[in-house]
MISE-163865 format. One record per residue (C-alpha): x, y, z. Coordinates in nm, 2 decimals. Example, Ala and Ser with C-alpha at 12.3 -4.5 7.8 and 13.67 -1.06 7.14 Angstrom:
2
+--------+--------+--------+
|      x |      y |      z |
+--------+--------+--------+
|   1.23 |  -0.45 |   0.78 |
|   1.37 |  -0.11 |   0.71 |
+--------+--------+--------+
END
This chain:
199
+--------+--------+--------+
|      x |      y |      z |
+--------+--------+--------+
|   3.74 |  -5.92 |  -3.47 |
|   3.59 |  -5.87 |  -3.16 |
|   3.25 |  -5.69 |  -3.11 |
|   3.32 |  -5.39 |  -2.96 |
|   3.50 |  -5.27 |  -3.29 |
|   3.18 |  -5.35 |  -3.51 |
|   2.97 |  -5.10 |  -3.27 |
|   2.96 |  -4.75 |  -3.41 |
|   3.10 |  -4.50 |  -3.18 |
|   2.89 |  -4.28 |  -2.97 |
|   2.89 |  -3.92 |  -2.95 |
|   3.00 |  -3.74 |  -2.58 |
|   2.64 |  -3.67 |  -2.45 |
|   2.59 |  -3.27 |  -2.48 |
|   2.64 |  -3.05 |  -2.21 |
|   2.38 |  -2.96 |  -1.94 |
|   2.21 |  -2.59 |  -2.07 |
|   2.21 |  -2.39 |  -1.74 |
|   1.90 |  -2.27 |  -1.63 |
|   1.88 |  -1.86 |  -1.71 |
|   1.81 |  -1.67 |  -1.37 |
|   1.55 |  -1.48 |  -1.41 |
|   1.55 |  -1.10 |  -1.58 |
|   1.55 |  -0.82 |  -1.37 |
|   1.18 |  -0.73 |  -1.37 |
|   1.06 |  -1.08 |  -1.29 |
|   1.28 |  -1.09 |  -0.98 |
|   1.15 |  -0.76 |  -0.87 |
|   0.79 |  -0.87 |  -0.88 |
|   0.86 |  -1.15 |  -0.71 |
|   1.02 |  -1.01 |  -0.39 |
|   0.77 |  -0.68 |  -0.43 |
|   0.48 |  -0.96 |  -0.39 |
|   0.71 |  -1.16 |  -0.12 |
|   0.80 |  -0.87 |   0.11 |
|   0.34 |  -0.79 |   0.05 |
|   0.27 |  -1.09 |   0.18 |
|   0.51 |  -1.11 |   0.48 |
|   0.38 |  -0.75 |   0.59 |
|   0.01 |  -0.87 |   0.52 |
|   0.08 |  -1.17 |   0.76 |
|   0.26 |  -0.96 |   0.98 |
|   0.07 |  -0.63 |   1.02 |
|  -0.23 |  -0.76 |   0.99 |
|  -0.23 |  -1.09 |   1.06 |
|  -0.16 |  -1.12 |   1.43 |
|  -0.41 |  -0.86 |   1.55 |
|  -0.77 |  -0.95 |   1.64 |
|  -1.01 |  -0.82 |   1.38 |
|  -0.73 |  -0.79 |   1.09 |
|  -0.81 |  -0.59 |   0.81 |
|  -1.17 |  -0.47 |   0.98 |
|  -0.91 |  -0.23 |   1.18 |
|  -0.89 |  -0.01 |   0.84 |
|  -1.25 |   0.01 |   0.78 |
|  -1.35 |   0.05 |   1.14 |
|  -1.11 |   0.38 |   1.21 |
|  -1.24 |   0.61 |   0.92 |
|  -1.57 |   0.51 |   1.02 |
|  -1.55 |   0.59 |   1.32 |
|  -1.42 |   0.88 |   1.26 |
|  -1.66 |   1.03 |   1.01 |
|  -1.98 |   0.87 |   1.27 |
|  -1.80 |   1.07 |   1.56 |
|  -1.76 |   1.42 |   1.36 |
|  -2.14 |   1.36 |   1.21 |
|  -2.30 |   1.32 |   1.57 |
|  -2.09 |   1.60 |   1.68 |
|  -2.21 |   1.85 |   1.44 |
|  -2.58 |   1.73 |   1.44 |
|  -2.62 |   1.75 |   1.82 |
|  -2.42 |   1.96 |   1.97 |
|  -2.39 |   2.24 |   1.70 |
|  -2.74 |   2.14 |   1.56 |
|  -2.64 |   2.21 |   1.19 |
|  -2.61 |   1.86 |   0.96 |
|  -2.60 |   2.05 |   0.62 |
|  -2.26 |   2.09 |   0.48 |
|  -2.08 |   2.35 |   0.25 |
|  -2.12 |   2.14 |  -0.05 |
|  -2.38 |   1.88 |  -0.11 |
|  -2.69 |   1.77 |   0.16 |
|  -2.49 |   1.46 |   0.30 |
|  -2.25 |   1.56 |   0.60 |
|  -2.06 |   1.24 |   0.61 |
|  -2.06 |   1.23 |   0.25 |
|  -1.88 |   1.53 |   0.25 |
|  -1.67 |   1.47 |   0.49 |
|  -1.59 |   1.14 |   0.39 |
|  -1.45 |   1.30 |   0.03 |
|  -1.20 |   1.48 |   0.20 |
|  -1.08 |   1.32 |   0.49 |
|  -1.00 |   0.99 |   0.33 |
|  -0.76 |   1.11 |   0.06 |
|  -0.59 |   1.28 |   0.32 |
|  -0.57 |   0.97 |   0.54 |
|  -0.44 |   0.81 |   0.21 |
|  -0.14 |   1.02 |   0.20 |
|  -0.07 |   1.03 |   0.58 |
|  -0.07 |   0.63 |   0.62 |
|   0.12 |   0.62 |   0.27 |
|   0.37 |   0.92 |   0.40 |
|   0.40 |   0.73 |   0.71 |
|   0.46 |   0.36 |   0.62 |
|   0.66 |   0.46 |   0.34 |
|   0.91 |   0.65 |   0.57 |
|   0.93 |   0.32 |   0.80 |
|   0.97 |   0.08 |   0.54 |
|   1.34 |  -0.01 |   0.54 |
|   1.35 |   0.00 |   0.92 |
|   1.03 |  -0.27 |   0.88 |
|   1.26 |  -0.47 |   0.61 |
|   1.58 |  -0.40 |   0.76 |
|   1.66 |  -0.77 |   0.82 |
|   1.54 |  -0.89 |   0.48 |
|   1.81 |  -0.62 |   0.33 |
|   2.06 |  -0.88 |   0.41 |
|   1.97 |  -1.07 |   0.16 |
|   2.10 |  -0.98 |  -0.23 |
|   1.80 |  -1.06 |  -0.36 |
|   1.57 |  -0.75 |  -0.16 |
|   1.69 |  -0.42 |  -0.24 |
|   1.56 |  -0.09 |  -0.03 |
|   1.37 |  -0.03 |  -0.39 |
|   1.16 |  -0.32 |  -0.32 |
|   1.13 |  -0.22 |   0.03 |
|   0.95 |   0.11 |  -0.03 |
|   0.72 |  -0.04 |  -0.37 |
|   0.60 |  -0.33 |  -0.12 |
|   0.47 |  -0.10 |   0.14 |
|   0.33 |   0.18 |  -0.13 |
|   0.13 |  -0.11 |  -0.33 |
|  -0.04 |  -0.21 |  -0.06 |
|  -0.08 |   0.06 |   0.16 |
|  -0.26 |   0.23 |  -0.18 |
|  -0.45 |  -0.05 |  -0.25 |
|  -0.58 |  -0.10 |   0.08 |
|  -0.69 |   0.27 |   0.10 |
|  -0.88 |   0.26 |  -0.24 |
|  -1.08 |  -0.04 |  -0.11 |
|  -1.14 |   0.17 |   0.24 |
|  -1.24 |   0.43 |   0.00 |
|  -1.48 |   0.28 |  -0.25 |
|  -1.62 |   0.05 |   0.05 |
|  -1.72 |   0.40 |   0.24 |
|  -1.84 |   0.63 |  -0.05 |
|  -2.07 |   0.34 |  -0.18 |
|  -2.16 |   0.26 |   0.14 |
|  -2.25 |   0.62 |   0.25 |
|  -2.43 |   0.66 |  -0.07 |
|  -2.62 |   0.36 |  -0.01 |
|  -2.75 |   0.43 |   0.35 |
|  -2.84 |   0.74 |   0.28 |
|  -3.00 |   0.71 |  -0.06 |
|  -2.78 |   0.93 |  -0.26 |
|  -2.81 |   0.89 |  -0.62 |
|  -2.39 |   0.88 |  -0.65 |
|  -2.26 |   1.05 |  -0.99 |
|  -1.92 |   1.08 |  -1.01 |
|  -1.65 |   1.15 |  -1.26 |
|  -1.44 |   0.85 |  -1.22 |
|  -1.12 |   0.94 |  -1.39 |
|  -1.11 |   1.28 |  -1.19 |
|  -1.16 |   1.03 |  -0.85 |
|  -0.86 |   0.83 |  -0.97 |
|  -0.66 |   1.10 |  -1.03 |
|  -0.71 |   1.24 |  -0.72 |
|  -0.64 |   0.96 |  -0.51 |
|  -0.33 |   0.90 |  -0.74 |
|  -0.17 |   1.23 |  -0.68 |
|  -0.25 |   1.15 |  -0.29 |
|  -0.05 |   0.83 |  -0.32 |
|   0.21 |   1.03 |  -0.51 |
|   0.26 |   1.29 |  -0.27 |
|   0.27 |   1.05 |   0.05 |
|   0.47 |   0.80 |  -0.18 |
|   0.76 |   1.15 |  -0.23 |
|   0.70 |   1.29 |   0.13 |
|   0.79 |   0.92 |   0.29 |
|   1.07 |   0.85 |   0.08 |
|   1.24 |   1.16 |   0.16 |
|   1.17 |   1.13 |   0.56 |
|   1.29 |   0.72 |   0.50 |
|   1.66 |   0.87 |   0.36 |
|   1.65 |   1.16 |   0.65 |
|   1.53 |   0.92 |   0.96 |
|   1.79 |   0.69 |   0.79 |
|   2.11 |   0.95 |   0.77 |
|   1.97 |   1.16 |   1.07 |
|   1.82 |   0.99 |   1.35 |
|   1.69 |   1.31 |   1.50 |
|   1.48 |   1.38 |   1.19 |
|   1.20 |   1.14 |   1.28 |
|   1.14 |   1.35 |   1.61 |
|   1.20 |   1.67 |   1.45 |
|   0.93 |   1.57 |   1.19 |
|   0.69 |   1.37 |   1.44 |
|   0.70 |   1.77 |   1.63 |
|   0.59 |   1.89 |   1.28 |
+--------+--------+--------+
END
């Protein structure tokens, strides 16, 4: 007998398991945070000053209005409250949250057109991208100039938090429904986005 009949015989080695692609949500979060940090780098990345740009314009703003009203009409005291760029600070920065949200949103698939290609990038993830960090960003320009105002000018701040957030979420909501719609009508009808920049 020869030895290679006295060797047991071996078992057929078991097939390779294929690796699972990853479930629906997972892949979502991973090109929402993909196509963030492409327009991070890109937006913001290339011009001098980056981010500072989005502190510096509200500020400016709100500085410009304040000597305005306390030099040339001579009256610093507002409707509500004894801080003039606190209380204009409250209302013009929710407002410029839903503009800049209203406005990116809408330009969002023109900004990601070339990444649409891809399967993987859907015009869904698109339009979360820029509303993530568009809202983000303006919550941090917001709690950075409320604190700060408050700060300067020695206000004691009391605020009801939860009425705050729910303020600035219905903000992102609006400019979040307003820009979608004008992204589907700029898409469909070229003329809409001069017929709405008129408006």
């Amino acid at each position: 007998m020869s030895d290679s009949t006295l060797q047991p015989p071996q078992r057929p080695a078991p097939p390779a398991r294929p690796r699972r692609a990853p479930n629906g949500l997972f892949r979502m979060v991973r090109t929402v945070a993909a196509l963030i940090l492409r327009e991070i780098a890109t937006t913001y990345g290339r011009s001098p000053g980056g981010y500072v740009w989005a502190l510096a314009d509200p500020i400016l703003g709100i500085a410009l209005l304040t000597l305005v009203f306390q030099h040339a009409m001579g009256n610093t005291n507002p409707l509500l409250g004894s801080s003039f760029p606190l209380f204009y600070a409250s209302g013009y920065l929710p407002f410029q949250m839903y503009h800049d949200i209203s406005n990116k949103t809408a330009q969002s698939l023109r900004f990601s057109r070339p990444l649409l290609a891809y399967p993987a990038v859907t015009f869904v993830d698109a339009l979360i991208a820029r509303l993530v960090l568009n809202t983000v960003l303006h919550v941090i320009v917001f709690t950075v100039l409320i604190g700060g105002i408050a700060l300067i000018q020695g206000i004691p701040l009391v605020m009801n938090v939860g009425t705050v957030l729910h303020a600035l979420g219905l903000a992102t909501l609006l400019g979040a429904g307003v820009g979608t719609m004008n992204c589907f009508l700029m898409m469909r009808f070229p003329v809409w986005e001069r017929a709405w920049s008129i408006s």
